[in-house]
GUMI-368239 format. One record per residue (C-alpha): residue number from 1; x, y, z. Coordinates in nm, 4 decimals. Each point is the difference from the previous one (the first is absolute). Last residue first. Example, Ala and Ser with C-alpha at 12.3 -4.5 7.8 and 13.67 -1.06 7.14 Angstrom:
BEGIN
> nr x y z
> 2 1.3670 -0.1060 0.7140 $
> 1 -0.1370 -0.3440 0.0660 $
END
This chain:
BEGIN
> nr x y z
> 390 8.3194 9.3569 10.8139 $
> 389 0.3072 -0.0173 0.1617 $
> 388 0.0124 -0.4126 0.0884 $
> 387 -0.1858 -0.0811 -0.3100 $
> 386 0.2952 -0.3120 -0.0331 $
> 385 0.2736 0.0902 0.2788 $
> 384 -0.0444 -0.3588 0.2160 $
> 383 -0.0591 -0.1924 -0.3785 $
> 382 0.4194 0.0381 -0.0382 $
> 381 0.1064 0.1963 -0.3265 $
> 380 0.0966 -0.2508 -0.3130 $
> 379 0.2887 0.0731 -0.1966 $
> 378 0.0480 -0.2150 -0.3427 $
> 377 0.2446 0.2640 -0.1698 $
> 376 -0.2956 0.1018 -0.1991 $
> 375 -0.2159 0.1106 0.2182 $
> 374 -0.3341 -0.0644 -0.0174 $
> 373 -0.2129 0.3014 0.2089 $
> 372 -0.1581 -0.2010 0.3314 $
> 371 0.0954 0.3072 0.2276 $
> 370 -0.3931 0.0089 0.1015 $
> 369 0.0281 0.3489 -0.1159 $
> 368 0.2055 -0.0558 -0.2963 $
> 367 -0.2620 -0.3136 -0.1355 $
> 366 -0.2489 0.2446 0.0719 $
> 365 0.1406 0.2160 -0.2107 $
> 364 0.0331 -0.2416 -0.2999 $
> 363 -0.3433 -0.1520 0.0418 $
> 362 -0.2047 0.3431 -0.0264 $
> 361 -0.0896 0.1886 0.2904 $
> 360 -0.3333 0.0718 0.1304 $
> 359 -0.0228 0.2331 0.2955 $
> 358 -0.2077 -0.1329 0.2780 $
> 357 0.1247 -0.2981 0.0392 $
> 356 0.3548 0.1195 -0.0065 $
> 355 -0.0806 0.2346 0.2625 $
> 354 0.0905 0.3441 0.0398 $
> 353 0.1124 0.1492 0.3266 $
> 352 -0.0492 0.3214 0.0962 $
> 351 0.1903 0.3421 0.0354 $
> 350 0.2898 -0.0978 -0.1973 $
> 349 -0.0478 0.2471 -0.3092 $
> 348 -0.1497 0.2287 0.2561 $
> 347 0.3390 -0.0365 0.2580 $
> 346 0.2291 0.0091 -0.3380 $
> 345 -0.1158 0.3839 -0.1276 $
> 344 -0.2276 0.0439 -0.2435 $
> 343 -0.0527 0.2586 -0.2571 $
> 342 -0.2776 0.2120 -0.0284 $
> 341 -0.3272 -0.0540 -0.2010 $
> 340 -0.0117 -0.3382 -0.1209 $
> 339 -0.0777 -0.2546 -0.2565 $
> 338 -0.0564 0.2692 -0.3196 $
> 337 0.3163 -0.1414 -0.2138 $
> 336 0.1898 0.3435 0.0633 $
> 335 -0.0755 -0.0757 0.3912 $
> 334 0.1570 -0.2769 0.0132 $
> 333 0.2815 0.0494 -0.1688 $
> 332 0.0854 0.2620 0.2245 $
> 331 -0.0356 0.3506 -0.0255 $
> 330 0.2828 0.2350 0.2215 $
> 329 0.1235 0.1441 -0.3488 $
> 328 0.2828 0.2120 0.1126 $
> 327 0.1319 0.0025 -0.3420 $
> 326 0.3206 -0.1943 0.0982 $
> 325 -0.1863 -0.2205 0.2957 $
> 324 -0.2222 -0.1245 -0.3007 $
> 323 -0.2592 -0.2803 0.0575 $
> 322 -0.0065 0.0182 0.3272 $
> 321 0.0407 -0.3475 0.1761 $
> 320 -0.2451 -0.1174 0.2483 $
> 319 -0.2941 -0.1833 -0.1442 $
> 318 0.1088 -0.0945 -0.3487 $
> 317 0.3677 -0.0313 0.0659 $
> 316 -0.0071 -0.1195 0.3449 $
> 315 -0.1826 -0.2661 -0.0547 $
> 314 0.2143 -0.1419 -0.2691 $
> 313 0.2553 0.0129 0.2311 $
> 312 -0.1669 -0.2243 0.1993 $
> 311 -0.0563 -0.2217 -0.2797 $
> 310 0.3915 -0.0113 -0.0937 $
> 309 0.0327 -0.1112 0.3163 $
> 308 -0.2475 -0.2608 0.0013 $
> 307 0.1078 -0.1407 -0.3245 $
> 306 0.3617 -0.0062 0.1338 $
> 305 -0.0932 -0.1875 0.2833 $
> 304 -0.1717 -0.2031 -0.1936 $
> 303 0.2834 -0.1148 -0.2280 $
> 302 0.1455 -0.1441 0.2881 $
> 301 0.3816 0.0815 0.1293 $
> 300 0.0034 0.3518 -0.1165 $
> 299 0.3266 0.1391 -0.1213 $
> 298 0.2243 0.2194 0.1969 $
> 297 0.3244 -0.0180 -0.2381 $
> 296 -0.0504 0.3255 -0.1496 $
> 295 0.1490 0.1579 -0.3121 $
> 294 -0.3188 0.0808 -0.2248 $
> 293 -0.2507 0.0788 0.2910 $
> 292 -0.2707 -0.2188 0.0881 $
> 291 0.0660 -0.1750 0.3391 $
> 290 0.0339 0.3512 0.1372 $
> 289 -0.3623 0.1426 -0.1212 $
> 288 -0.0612 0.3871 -0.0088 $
> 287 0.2467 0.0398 -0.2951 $
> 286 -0.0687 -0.2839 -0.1959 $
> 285 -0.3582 0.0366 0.0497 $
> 284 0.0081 0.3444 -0.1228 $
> 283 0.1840 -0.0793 -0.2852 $
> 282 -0.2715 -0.2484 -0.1123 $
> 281 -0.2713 0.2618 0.0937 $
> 280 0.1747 0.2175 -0.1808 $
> 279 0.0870 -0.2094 -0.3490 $
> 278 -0.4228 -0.1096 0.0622 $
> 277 -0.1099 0.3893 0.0010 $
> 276 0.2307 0.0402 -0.3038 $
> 275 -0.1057 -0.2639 -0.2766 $
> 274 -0.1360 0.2749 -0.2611 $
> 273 0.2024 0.2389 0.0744 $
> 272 0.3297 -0.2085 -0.0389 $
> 271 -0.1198 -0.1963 -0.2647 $
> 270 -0.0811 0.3341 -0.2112 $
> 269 0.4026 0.1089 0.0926 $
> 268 0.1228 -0.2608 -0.0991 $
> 267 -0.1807 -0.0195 -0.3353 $
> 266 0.1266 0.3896 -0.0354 $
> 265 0.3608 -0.0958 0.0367 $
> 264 0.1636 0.0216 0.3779 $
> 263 0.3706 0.1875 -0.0342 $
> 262 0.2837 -0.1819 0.0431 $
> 261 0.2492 0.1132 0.2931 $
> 260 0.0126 -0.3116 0.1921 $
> 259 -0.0658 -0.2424 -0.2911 $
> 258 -0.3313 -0.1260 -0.0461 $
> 257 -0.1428 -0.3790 0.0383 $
> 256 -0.2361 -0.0746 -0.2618 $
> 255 -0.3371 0.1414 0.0051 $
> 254 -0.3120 -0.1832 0.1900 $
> 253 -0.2915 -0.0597 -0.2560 $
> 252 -0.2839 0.1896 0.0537 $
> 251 -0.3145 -0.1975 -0.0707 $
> 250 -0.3535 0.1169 0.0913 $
> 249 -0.2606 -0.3312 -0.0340 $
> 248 -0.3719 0.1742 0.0392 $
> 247 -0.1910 -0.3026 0.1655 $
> 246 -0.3253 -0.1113 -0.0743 $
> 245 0.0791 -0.3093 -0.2618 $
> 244 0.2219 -0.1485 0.3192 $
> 243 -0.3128 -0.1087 0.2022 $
> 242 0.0347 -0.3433 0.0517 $
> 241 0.3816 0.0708 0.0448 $
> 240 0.2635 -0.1418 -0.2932 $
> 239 0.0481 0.2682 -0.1806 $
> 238 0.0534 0.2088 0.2856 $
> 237 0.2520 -0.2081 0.1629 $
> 236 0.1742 -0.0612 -0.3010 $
> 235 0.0869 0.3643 -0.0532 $
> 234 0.1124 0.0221 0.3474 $
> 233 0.2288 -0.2638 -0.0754 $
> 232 0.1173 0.1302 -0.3115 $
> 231 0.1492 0.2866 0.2171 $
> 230 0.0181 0.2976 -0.2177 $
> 229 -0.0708 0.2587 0.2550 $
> 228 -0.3260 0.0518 0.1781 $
> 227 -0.3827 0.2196 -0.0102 $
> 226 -0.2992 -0.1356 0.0156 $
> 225 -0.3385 0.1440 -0.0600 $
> 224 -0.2948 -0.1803 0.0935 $
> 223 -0.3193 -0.0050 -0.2562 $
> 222 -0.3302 0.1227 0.0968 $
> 221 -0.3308 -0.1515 -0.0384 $
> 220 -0.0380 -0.1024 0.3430 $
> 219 0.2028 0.2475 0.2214 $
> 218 0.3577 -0.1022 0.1221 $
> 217 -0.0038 -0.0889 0.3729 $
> 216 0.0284 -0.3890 -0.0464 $
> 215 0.1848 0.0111 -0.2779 $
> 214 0.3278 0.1558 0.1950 $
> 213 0.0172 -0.3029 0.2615 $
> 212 -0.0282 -0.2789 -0.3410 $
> 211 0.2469 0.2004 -0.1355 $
> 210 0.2418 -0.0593 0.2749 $
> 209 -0.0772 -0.3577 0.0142 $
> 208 0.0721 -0.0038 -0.3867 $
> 207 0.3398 0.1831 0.0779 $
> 206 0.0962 -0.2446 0.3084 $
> 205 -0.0503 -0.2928 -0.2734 $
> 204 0.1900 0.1422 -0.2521 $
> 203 0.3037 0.0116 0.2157 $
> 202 -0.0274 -0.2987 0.1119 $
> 201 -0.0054 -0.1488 -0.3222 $
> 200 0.1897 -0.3053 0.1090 $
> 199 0.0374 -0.1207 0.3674 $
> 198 0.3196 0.0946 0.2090 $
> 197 0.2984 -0.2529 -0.0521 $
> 196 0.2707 0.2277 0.2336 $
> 195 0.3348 -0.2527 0.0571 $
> 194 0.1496 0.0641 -0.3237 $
> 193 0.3760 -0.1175 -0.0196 $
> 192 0.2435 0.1772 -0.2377 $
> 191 -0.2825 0.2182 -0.1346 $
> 190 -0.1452 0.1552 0.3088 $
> 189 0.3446 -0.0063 0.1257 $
> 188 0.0799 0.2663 -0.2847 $
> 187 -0.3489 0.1658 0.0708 $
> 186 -0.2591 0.0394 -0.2533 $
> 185 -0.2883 0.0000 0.3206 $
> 184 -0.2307 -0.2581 -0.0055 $
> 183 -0.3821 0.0597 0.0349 $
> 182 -0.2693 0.0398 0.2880 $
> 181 -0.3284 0.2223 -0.0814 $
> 180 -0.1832 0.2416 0.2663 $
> 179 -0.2623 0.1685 -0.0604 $
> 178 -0.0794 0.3687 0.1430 $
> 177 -0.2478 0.2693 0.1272 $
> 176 -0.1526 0.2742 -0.2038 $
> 175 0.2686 0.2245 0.0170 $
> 174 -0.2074 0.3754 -0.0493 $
> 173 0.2554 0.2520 -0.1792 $
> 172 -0.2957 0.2385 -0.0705 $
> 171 0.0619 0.0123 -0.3526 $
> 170 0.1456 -0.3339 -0.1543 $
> 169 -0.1513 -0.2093 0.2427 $
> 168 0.2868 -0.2373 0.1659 $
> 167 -0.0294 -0.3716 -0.0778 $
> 166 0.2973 -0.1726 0.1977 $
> 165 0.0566 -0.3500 -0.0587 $
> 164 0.2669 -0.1455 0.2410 $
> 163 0.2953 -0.2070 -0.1413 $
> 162 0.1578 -0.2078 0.2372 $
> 161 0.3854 -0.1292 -0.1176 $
> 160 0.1485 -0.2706 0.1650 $
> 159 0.3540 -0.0178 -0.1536 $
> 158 0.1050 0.3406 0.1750 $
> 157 -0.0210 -0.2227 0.2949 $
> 156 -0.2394 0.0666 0.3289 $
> 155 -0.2893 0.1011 -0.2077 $
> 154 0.0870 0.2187 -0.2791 $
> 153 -0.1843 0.3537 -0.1349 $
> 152 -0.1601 0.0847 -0.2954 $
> 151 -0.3452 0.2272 -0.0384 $
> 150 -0.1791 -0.1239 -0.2737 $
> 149 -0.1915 0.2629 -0.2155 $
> 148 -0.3155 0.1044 -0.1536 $
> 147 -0.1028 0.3755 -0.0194 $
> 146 -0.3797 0.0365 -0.0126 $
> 145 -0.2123 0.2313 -0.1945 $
> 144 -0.2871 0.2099 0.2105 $
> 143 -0.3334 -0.0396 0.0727 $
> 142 -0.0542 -0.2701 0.2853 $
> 141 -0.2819 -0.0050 0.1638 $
> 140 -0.0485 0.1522 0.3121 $
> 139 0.2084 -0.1417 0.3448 $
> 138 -0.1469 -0.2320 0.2501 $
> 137 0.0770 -0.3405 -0.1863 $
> 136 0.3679 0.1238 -0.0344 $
> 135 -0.0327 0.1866 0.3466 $
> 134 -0.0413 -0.3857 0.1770 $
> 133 0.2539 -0.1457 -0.2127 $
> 132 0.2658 0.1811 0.0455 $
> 131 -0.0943 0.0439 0.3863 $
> 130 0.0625 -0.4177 -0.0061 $
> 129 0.3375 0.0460 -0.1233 $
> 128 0.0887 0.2487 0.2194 $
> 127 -0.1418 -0.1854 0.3121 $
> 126 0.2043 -0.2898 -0.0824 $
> 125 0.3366 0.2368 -0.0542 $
> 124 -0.0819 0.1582 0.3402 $
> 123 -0.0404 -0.3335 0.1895 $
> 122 0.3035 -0.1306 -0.1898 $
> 121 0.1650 0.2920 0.1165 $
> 120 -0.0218 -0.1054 0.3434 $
> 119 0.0795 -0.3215 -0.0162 $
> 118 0.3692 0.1392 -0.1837 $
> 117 0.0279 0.2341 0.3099 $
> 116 -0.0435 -0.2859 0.2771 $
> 115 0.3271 -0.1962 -0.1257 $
> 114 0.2349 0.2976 0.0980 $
> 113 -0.1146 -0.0171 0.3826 $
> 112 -0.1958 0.2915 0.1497 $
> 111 0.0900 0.2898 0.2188 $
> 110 -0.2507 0.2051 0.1996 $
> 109 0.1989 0.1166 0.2500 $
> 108 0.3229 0.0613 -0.2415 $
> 107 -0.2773 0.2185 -0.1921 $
> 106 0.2329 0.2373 -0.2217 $
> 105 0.3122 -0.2289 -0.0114 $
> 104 -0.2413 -0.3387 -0.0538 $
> 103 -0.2365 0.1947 -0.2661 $
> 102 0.3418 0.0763 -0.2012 $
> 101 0.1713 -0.3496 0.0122 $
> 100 -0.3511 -0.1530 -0.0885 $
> 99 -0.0606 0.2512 -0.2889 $
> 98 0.3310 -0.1067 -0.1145 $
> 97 -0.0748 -0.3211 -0.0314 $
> 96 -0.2822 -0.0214 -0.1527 $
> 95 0.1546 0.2949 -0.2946 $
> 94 -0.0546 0.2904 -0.0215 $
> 93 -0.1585 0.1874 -0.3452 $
> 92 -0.2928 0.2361 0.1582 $
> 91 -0.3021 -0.1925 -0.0796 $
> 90 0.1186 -0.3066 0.2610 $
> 89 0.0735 0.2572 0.2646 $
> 88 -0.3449 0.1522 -0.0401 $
> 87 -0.1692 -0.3348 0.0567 $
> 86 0.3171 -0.1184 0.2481 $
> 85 -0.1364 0.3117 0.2303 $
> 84 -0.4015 -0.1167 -0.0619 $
> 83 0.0601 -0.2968 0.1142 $
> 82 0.2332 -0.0203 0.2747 $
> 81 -0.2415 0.1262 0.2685 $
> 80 -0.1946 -0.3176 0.0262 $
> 79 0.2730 -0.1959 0.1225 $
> 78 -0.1606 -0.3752 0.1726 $
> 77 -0.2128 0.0269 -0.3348 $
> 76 -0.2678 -0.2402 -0.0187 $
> 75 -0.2563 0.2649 -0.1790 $
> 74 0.1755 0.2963 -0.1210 $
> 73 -0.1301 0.0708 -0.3190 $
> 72 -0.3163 0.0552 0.2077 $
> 71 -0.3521 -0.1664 0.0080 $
> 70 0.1200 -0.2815 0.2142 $
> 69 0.1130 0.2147 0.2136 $
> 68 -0.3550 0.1423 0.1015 $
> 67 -0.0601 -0.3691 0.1474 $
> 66 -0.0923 -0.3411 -0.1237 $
> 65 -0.2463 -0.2881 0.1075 $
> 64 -0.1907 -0.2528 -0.2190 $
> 63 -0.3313 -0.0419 0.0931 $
> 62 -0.1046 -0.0900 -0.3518 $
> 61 -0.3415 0.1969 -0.0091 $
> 60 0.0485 0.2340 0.3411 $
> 59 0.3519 0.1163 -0.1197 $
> 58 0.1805 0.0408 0.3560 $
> 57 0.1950 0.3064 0.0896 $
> 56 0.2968 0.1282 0.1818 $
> 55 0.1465 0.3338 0.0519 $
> 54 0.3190 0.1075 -0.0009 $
> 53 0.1676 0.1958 0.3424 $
> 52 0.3390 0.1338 -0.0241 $
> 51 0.2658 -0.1542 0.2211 $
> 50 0.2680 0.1401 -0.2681 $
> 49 0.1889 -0.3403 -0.1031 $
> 48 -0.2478 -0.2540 0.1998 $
> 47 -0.3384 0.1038 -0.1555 $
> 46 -0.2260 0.0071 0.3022 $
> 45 -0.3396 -0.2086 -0.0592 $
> 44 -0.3818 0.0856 -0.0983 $
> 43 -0.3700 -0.0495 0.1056 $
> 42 -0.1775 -0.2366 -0.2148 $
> 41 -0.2148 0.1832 -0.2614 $
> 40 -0.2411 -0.1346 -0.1678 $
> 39 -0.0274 -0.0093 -0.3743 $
> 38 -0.3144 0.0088 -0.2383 $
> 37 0.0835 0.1452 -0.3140 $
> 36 -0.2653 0.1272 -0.1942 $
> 35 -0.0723 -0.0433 -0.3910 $
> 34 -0.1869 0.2991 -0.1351 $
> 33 0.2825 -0.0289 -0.2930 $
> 32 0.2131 -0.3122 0.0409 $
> 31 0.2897 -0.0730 0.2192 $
> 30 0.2941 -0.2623 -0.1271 $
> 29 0.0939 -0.1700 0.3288 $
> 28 -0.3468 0.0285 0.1476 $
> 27 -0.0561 -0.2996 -0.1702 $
> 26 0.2180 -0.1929 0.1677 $
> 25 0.3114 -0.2237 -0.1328 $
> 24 0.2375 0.2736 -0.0393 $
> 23 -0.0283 0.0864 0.3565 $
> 22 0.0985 0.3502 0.0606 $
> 21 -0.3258 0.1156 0.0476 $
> 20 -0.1153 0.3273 -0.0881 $
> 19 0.0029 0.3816 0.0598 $
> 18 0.1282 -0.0476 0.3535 $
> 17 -0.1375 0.2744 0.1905 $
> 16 0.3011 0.2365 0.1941 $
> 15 -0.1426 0.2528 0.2344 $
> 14 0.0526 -0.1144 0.3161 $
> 13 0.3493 -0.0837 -0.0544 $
> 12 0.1286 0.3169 -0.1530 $
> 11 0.0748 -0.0264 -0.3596 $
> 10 0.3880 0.1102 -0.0497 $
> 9 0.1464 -0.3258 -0.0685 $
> 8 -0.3194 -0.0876 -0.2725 $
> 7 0.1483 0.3227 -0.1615 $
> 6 -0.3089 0.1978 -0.1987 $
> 5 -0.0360 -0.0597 -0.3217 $
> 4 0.1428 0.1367 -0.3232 $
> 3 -0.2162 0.1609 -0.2427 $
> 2 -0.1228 -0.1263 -0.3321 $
> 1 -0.1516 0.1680 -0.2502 $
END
C-alpha cells in the first residue's frame, strides 16, 4: 500500500535529508538501490512571507545548490498559504474568482491579486496530473472491466470543444487519469463559418493512449475488459491498437432521448448500470467544476487549464472522496482498488513535490504540463510560463 508522507512544510529544519538531487542531469537525480547520496549542507536562509528558516544544501557530484523548498509543492511561491485553501476550493464547485473575492474578505491582511489564483491552480492541476501517474504505476494490477468515455466541455467558445477521456473501473470507481482530444462542436456558427480545424481521429487517438495506460497493469495472459457506448470511434480505436485482439469490446448503445414522464426500457436500464461510475463521475465534475456546467459562460481559456482541473478533481475522487455519502460508506476509491488504507486529505496529497523527471509521462501530458498542447484556434502560451509549476 501506499501511505501518504509526511509534509515537507512541517519537517523541522534539522531534520530534513534531501532524498535526491533535483538536478535532472545528475545521477543522483534518479536514486538507485544501495546508492548513497552525498550532499552537504550549507547553512540556510529566512523565507520572506513567514521568516521561517529553510535549509540549504549542495549536491557534492554536480554541486548544484537547492534548499528544503525545492522539495515542496511550494517551491518559488511568494504565497505559500494559498495552496492548499484554493485545493479544497477548487474541489468544492467555486469559481477563480470567487475564491479570490472570498479569501480577500476573510484575510484582508493577506490579500492577493485576481491573476495570482489561476498560477496557483496550475501548480495544483500539474501536481495532479503527475500524482496520476505516480499511483497508476504504484497501484496492483488491474482486474476489473473498464468504462470508456469522453468527458465534453468547450474552451473559450462553445465551438472549441475538449473532450477528455475518462476510464473509470467499473467496481471500485478508480479514474485512471485522462486524454484529451480537440474537435468541432455542431454549432450554428460552427457551420456558418468554422474557425476550430482540430486534427482528425482525435478521438481515437486519446482512446489508444488510454489503452496503452490500462495494458501496462493488466497481467500477461489476460485479456482487458472494456466497457463504452456505441461510439464507432472507440470501436476503431481498439481495432486499430497493436494489441486490440486482447480486449473484451462491451457495447451499450445510448437510448434515444425520453420524454419527461416515459419510463426507461430494460436496454436502458442495462446501459445505465453498466456505464454508471463514469455518468457520476461526469456529473460530478459538472457539479464540482464552474467552467463545466450546462448553462455557464465561465469557460477555460487553454485547454490545459481545463485538463489540470479536471485532474485535480480526479484526485480527489480516488484519494479523497467517499464512495457513498448516502450509505455512509466512508471507503474511497482508493482503498477498494487496494492503494491505500485511509483516505487522504489535500496537505498529504500535496505534501511533496513530484518531478516530471522522475515520473514518466507520456507525450500528450507533458505537452499539458509544459503548456505546449496544439490548440486549434492557433494559440501559443509565452516560453516564460513553460514547466513553470512543475
Amino acid at each position: 500500500m501506499v501511505e501518504p508522507s509526511t509534509p515537507v512544510e512541517r519537517i523541522p529544519p534539522s531534520r530534513f535529508r534531501p532524498p535526491f538531487c533535483p538536478n535532472p542531469r545528475c545521477r543522483h537525480h534518479r536514486p538507485r538501490r544501495g546508492q548513497t547520496f552525498r550532499y552537504w549542507r550549507e547553512g540556510y536562509y529566512r523565507r520572506r512571507c513567514d521568516g521561517r528558516r529553510v535549509p540549504r544544501f549542495l549536491c557534492l557530484e554536480c554541486r548544484v545548490g537547492f534548499s528544503a523548498r525545492t522539495f515542496a509543492v511550494t517551491y518559488r511561491m511568494r504565497k505559500p498559504h494559498l495552496l492548499l485553501p484554493v485545493a479544497r476550493w477548487m474541489t468544492s464547485g467555486a469559481a477563480l474568482r470567487p475564491i479570490g473575492r472570498a479569501w480577500n474578505d476573510e484575510h484582508p491582511e493577506l490579500a492577493c491579486h485576481p491573476s495570482t489564483l489561476p498560477r496557483v491552480a496550475r501548480r495544483v492541476g500539474a501536481q495532479a496530473i503527475l500524482i496520476l501517474e505516480e499511483l497508476h504505476r504504484l497501484a496492483p494490477d488491474l482486474a476489473e472491466p473498464v468504462v470508456l468515455d469522453h468527458f465534453e466541455s468547450f474552451v473559450g467558445l462553445q465551438e472549441n470543444g475538449l473532450g477528455l477521456a475518462t476510464p473509470i473501473g467499473q467496481v471500485t470507481g478508480w479514474v485512471y487519469g485522462g486524454r484529451p482530444a480537440w474537435h468541432r462542436q455542431a454549432t450554428k456558427a460552427s457551420r456558418r463559418k468554422p474557425r476550430v480545424a482540430p486534427g482528425l481521429r482525435e478521438v481515437e487517438r486519446s482512446a489508444r493512449e488510454v489503452l496503452s495506460l490500462l495494458f501496462a497493469k493488466v497481467p500477461q495472459g489476460t485479456r482487458l475488459h472494456v466497457v463504452s457506448d456505441g461510439d464507432a470511434r472507440y470501436a476503431r480505436a481498439i481495432r486499430r491498437h497493436p494489441r486490440g485482439r486482447d480486449v473484451v469490446h462491451e457495447v451499450h448503445v445510448n437510448p434515444r432521448s425520453r420524454l419527461k414522464d416515459e419510463p426507461r426500457d430494460e436496454p436502458t436500464r442495462e446501459r445505465d448500470r453498466a456505464l454508471r461510475r463514469n455518468d457520476n463521475c461526469h456529473t460530478l465534475i459538472r457539479h464540482l467544476g464552474a467552467d463545466h456546467r450546462r448553462q455557464t459562460i465561465a469557460f477555460c481559456r487553454r485547454g490545459e487549464a481545463l485538463v489540470e482541473r479536471v485532474a485535480a478533481l480526479m484526485v480527489w475522487h480516488n484519494l479523497s472522496k467517499p464512495i457513498s455519502i448516502r450509505r455512509d460508506d466512508r471507503q474511497t476509491p482508493g482503498m477498494l482498488r487496494g492503494l491505500t488504507s485511509r483516505p487522504w486529505r489535500w496537505a498529504e496529497i500535496l505534501s511533496r513535490r513530484r518531478f516530471v523527471s522522475q515520473v514518466p509521462v507520456d507525450r500528450t501530458l507533458r505537452r499539458v504540463l509544459e503548456r505546449r498542447m496544439p490548440d486549434p484556434r492557433g494559440i501559443v502560451g509565452p516560453d516564460r510560463v513553460r514547466m513553470r509549476s512543475v
